[in-house]
C-alpha positions in Angstrom: -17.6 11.4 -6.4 -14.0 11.5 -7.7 -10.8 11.8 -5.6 -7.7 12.1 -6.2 -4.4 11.6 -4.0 -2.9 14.4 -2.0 1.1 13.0 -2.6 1.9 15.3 0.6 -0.4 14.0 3.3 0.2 10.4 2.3 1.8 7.9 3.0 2.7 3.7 2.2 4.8 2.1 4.7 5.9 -1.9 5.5 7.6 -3.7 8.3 9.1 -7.1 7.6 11.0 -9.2 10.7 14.2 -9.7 10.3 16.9 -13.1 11.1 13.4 -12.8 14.2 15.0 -10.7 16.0 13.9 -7.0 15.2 11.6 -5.2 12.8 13.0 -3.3 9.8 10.7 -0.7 8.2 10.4 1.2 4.8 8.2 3.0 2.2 7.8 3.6 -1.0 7.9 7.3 -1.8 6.1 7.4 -5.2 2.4 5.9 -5.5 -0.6 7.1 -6.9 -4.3 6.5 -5.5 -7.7 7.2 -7.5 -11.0 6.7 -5.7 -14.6 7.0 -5.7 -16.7 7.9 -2.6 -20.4 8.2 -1.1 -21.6 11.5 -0.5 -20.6 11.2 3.0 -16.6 10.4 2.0 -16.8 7.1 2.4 -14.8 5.3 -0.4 -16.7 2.5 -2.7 -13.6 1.7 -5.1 -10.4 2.3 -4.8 -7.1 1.8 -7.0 -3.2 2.2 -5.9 -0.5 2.2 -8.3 2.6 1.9 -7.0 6.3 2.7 -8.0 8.6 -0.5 -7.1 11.7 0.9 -7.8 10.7 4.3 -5.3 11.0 1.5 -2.4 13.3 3.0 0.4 14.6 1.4 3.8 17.2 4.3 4.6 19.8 1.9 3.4 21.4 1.9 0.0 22.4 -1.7 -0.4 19.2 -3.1 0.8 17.2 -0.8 -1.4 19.2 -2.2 -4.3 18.7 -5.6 -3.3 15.0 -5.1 -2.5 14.8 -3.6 -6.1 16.8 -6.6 -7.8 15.5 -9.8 -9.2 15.7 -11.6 -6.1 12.9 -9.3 -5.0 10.9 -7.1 -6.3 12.3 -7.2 -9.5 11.9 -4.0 -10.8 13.6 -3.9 -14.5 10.8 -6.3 -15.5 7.8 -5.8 -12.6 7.9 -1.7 -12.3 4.4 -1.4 -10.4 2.3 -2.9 -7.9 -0.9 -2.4 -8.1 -4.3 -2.9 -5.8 -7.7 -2.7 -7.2 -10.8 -3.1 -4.6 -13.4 -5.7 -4.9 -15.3 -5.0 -2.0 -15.4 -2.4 0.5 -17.7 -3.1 4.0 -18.4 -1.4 7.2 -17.2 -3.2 10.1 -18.1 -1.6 13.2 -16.9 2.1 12.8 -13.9 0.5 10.4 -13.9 -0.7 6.7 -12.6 -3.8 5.7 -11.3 -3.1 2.1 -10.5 -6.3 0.0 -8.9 -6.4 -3.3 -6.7 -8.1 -6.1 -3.0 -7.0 -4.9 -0.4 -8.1 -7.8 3.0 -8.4 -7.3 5.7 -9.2 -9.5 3.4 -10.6 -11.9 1.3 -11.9 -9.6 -2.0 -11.4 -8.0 -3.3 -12.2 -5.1 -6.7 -11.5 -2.3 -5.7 -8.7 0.0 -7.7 -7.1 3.0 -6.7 -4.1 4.7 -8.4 -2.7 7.8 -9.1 0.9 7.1 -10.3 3.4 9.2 -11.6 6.5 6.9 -13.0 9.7 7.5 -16.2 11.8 6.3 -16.0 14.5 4.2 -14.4 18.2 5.6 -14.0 21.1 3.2 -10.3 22.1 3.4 -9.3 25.7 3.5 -9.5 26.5 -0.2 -13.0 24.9 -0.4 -12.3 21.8 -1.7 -13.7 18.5 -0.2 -11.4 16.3 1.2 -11.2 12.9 3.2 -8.6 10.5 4.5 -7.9 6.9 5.2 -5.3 4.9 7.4 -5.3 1.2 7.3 -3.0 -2.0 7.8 -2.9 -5.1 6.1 -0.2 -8.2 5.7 0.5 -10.9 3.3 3.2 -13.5 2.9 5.9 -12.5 0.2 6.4 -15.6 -0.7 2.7 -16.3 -2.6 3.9 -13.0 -4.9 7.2 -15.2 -6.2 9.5 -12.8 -3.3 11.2 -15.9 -2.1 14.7 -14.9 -1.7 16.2 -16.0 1.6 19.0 -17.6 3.5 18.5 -19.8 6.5 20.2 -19.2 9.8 22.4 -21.8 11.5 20.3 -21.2 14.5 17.0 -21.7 13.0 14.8 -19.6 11.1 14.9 -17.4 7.9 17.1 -14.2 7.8 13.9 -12.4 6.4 10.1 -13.3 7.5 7.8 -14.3 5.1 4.9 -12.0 6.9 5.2 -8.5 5.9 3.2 -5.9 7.1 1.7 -2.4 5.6 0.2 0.9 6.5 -1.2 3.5 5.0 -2.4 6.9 5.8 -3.6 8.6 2.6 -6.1 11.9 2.2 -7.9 12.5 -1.1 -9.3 15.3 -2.3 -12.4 15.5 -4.5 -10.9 15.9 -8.4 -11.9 19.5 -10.1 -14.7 19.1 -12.1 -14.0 20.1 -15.6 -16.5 21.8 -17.8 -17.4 20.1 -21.4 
C-alpha cells in the first residue's frame, strides 16, 4: 500500500551540543515522505526528501550560517535525502536503516522507529504513524566547520541527533 505524508501531523527535528555545555535544537519545516506498508501499516520502504534551506533554529544568524557553505551548503546541496534499505522488527520497535546523503554525500543511517498499525481516520481514510531517533556525526557528510575553545573542546559537537514523528496516510487510488 501507498502513503503519503500528512505535512501537519509531522514533524523532523535535531539537537546538536553546543561549546559542551547545553543542547541547541531545530527543524526543518519543509520535507516530504513517500512510503509503502504491509497490510497491517507497517512500513517496508520508506523515502524522505528534505528541504535544506527550510532548516530553522529560531535564530536568524544561525539559520543563515547553518544554510551557508560552511554547512549545509544550500545554493549547491538543496535536499537531503534518506532512502531505506532495510526495515526489521526489533522487539515491538523497527530498526530502519538506509543511505542518508548529505551535502553530496551518503552515508549508513539507522533510526529507531516505533510505528503504528493501521486506524481509519474520520473521513475513512487509512492512516498510520511513525516516531523515531537516530544520530550521525556531521563531520562524515563534509559539515566540518568549527572553532576550537581555549578551554578544550569544539564550539559545536560533531554528534547530532534527530527525531521524527511523521503520520501517513494511504494515497487515493486513482482510477485508469
Amino acid at each position: 500500500m501507498s502513503l503519503a505524508l500528512d505535512t501537519t501531523h509531522s514533524s523532523i527535528e535535531f539537537s546538536v551540543r553546543h561549546m559542551g555545555l547545553a543542547t541547541v535544537r531545530g527543524r526543518f519545516t519543509k520535507f516530504d515522505v513517500t512510503a509503502t506498508a504491509d497490510a497491517a501499516g507497517i512500513p517496508t520502504a520508506i523515502e524522505v526528501d528534505i528541504d535544506a534551506a527550510s532548516i530553522t533554529t529560531g535564530v536568524e544568524g544561525r539559520d543563515n550560517h547553518l544554510r551557508s557553505p560552511d554547512f549545509f551548503d544550500v545554493a549547491n546541496y538543496p535536499t537531503i535525502t534518506f532512502r531505506s534499505t532495510t526495515i526489521e522488527r526489533k522487539g515491538d520497535d523497527l530498526e530502519v536503516r538506509g543511505d542518508l546523503t548529505i551535502r553530496g554525500t551518503t552515508k549508513p543511517a539507522v533510526f529507531h522507529t516505533e510505528a503504528t498499525g493501521f486506524m481509519k481516520d474520520p473521513w475513512g481514510n487509512q492512516r498510520t504513524a511513525a516516531e523515531g531517533t537516530g544520530k550521525i556525526n556531521r563531520a562524515e557528510f563534509g559539515l566540518t566547520w568549527n572553532q576550537a575553545l581555549e578551554t578544550g573542546g569544539l564550539l559545536v559537537s560533531e554528534e547530532v541527533k534527530f527525531s521524527f514523528a511523521v503520520q501517513l496516510v494511504e494515497k487515493a487510488q486513482v482510477a485508469a
